[in-house]
C-alpha positions in Angstrom: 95.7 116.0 90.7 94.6 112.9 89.2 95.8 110.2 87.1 94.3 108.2 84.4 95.4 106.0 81.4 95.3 107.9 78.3 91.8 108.2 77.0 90.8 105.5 79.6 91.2 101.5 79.6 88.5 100.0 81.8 90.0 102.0 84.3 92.9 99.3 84.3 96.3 99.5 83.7 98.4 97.8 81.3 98.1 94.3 81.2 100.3 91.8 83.5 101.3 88.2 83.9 100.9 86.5 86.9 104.6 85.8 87.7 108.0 86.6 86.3 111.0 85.2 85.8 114.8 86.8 84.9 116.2 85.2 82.1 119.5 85.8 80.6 119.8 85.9 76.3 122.3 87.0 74.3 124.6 87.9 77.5 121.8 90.0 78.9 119.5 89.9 81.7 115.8 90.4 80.9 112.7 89.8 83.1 110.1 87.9 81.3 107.3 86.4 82.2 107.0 82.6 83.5 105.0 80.9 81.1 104.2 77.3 82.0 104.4 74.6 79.2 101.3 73.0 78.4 98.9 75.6 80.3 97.4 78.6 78.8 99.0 81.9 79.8 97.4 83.5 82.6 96.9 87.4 82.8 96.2 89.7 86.3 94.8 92.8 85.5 95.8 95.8 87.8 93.2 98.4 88.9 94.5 101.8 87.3 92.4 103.6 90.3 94.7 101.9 93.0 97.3 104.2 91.8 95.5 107.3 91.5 96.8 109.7 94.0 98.6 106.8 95.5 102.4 107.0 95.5 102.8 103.3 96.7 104.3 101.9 93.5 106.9 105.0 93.4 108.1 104.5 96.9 108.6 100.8 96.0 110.1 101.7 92.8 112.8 104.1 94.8 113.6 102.0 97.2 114.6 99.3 94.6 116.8 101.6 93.6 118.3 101.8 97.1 118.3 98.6 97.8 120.2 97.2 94.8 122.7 100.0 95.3 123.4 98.6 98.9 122.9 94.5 98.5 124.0 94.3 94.9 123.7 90.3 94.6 119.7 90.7 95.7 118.7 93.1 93.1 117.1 90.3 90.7 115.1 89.1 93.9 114.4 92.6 94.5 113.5 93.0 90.8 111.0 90.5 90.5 109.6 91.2 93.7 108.8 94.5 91.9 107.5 93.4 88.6 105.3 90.4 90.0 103.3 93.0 92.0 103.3 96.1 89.4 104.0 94.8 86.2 106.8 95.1 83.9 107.3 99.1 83.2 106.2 99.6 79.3 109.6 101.2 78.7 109.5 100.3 75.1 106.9 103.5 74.7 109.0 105.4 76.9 112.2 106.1 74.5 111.0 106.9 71.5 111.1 110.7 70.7 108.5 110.8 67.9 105.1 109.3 69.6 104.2 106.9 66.9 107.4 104.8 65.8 106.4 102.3 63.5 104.9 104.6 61.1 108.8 105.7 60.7 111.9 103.4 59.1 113.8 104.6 62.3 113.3 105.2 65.4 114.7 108.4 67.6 115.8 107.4 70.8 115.8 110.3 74.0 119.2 110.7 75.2 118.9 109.3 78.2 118.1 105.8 76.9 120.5 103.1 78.2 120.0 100.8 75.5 122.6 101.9 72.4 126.2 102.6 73.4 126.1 106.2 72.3 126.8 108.8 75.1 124.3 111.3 76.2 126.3 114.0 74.6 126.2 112.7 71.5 122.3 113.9 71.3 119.8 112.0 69.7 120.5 108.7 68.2 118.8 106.3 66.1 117.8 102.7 65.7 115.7 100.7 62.7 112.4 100.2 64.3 113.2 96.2 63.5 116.5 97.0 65.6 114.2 98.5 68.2 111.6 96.1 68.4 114.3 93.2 68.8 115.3 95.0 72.3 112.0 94.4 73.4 111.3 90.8 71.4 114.7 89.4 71.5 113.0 85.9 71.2 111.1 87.0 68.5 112.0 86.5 64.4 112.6 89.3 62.0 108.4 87.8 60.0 106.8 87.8 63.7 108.6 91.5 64.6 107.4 92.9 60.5 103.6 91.3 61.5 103.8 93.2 65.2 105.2 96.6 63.5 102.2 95.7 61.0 99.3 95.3 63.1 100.1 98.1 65.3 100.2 100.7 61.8 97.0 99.0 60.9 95.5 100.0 64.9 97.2 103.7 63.9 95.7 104.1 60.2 92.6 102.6 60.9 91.2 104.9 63.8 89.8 107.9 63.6 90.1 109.3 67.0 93.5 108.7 68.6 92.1 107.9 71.9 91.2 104.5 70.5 94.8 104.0 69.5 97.2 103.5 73.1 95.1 101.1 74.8 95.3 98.6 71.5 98.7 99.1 71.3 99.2 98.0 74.9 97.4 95.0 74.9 98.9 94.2 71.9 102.4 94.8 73.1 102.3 94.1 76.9 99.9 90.8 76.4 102.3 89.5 73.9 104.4 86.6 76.2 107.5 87.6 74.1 107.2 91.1 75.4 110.5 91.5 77.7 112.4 94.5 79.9 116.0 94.6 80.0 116.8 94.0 83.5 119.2 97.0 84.1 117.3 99.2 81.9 114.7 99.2 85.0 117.2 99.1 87.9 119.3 101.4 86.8 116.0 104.0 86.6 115.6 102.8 89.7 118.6 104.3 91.1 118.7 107.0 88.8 115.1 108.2 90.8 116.9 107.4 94.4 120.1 109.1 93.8 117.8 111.9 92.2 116.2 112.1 95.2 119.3 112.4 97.5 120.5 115.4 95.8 117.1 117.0 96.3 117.0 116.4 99.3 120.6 117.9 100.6 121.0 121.1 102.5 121.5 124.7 100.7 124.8 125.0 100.9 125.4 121.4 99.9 126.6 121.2 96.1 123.6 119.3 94.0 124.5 117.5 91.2 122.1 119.0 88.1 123.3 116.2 85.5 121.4 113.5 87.5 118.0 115.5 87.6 118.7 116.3 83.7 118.0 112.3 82.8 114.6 113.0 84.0 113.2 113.1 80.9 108.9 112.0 80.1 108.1 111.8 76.4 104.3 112.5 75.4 102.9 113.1 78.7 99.6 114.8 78.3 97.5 117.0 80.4 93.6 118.5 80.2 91.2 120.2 82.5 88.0 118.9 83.1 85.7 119.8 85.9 87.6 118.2 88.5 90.8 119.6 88.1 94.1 118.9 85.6 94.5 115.3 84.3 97.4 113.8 83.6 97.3 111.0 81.0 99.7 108.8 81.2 99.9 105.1 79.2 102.5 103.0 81.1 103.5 102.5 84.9 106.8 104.0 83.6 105.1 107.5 83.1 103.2 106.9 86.1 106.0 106.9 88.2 107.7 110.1 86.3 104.8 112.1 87.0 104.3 111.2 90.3 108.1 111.5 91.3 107.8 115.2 89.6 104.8 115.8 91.9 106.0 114.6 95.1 109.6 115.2 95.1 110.3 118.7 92.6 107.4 120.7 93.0 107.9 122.5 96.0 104.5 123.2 98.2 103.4 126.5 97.2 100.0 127.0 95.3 99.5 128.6 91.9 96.7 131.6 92.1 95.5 135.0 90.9 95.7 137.9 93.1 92.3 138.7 94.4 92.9 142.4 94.3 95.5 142.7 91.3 94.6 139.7 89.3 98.8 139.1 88.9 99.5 135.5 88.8 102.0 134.3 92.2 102.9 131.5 94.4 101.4 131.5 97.4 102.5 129.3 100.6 99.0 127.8 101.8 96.0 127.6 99.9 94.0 130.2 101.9 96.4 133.1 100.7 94.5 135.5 98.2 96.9 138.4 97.3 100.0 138.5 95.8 101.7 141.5 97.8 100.2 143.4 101.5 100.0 146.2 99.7 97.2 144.7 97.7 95.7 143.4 100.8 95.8 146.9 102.4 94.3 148.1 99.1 91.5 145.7 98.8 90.6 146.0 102.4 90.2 149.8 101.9 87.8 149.3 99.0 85.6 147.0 101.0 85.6 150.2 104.0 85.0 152.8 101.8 82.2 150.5 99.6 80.7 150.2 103.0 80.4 154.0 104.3 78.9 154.7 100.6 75.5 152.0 101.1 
């Protein structure tokens, strides 16, 4: 399985700063980046390809989870431990149930999405893109949000091909020094993922708690085959660490093949297996004899 960026980006991942900082505004914690006065912002750029196949940045990101569950008063040092060495999580792509938002007056938010204070079983709920935008720009004015919102439908009209369109948007979003993450929004995924993981992880006739696996929702992931195997593009560390938490702790190991007698599609235990059934064995091997007394 391998990972990329959607469409590609240098082969880099979404843009970081060099350090961050937790700030609180408006009664909320965000992490934001540390932006020194009077020097020009600095940006580190992450190689995408040191997390391809590499589940590093997951097992960090779970065991934040863990950790802030057991040493509550570390988890912003915990926190920005994270952030300065992956980068903030792109989250503001993440909730939006139609892919291109700011085309739309409103946007619709997945039910799982922590920010409004509607309940999950309310279903889907909305907010003004402006309204959206501002949990992400807090610091930013309703004219510098509308000229954000703008350029990014201008990067969306103006391309013919859509795999021009996510990397712009990212550098024009994650570069942005006004770009911010609620703070609880990413530990509480955090520990959403570990005490995901713990459920998984109990004994069979221990009682496993669906609801938590059910706020395991990715919007927009995409997949294609190429001659290496199945893609999976993903366009923010967020679905990074989706996908790979999918891969590592649902699938179970068993391999997807086609009988080689039958052609029936099953799920076989190693990767060497080639029938579905011993009776197709048997069958196939009796073939081959008989093939063999007739030359």
């Amino acid at each position: 399985m391998k990972f990329e960026l959607e469409y590609g980006f240098n082969n880099q991942s979404m843009p970081k700063f060099e350090q961050y900082e937790i700030k609180v505004i408006n009664n909320i914690k965000y992490v934001v980046p540390k932006v020194n006065k009077g020097t020009k912002t600095s940006y580190s750029l992450i190689s995408f390809e040191a997390y391809e196949e590499n589940d590093k940045s997951l097992i960090d990101f779970i065991n934040l989870g863990k950790l802030s569950l057991e040493n509550k008063k570390y988890t912003d040092t915990l926190l920005i431990e994270y952030v300065n060495k992956y980068g903030l999580l792109g989250i503001i792509h993440d909730l939006p149930v139609n892919r291109y938002y700011t085309l739309d007056t409103k946007v619709i938010l997945k039910e799982f999405n922590n920010v409004s204070d509607v309940k999950y079983y309310d279903c889907f709920n909305a907010m003004t893109i402006l309204d959206y935008f501002k949990v992400f720009f807090p610091t930013a004015n309703d004219e510098e949000i509308k000229k954000l919102i703008e350029k990014s439908n201008n990067l969306i009209c103006q391309r013919s091909m859509e795999k021009f369109i996510t990397p712009e948007l990212n550098e024009l979003y994650y570069k942005n020094e006004k770009y911010y993450e609620q703070a609880d929004i990413i530990v509480n995924y955090a520990q959403n993922l570990y005490k995901i993981l713990k459920e998984l992880k109990k004994d069979n006739e221990e009682y496993i708690d669906t609801s938590l696996i059910e706020k395991l929702e990715s919007n927009h992931i995409r997949t294609n085959l190429n001659y290496n195997g199945v893609t999976i593009h993903v366009r923010s560390l967020k679905e990074y660490i989706d996908e790979n938490f999918k891969l590592f702790a649902i699938q179970e190991k068993k391999y997807l093949k086609l009988c080689k007698h039958c052609g029936k599609a099953f799920t076989a235990p190693n990767p060497k297996t080639e029938y579905d059934t011993f009776s197709c064995k048997n069958q196939e091997n009796v073939y081959k004899s008989r093939a063999k007394n007739q030359e």
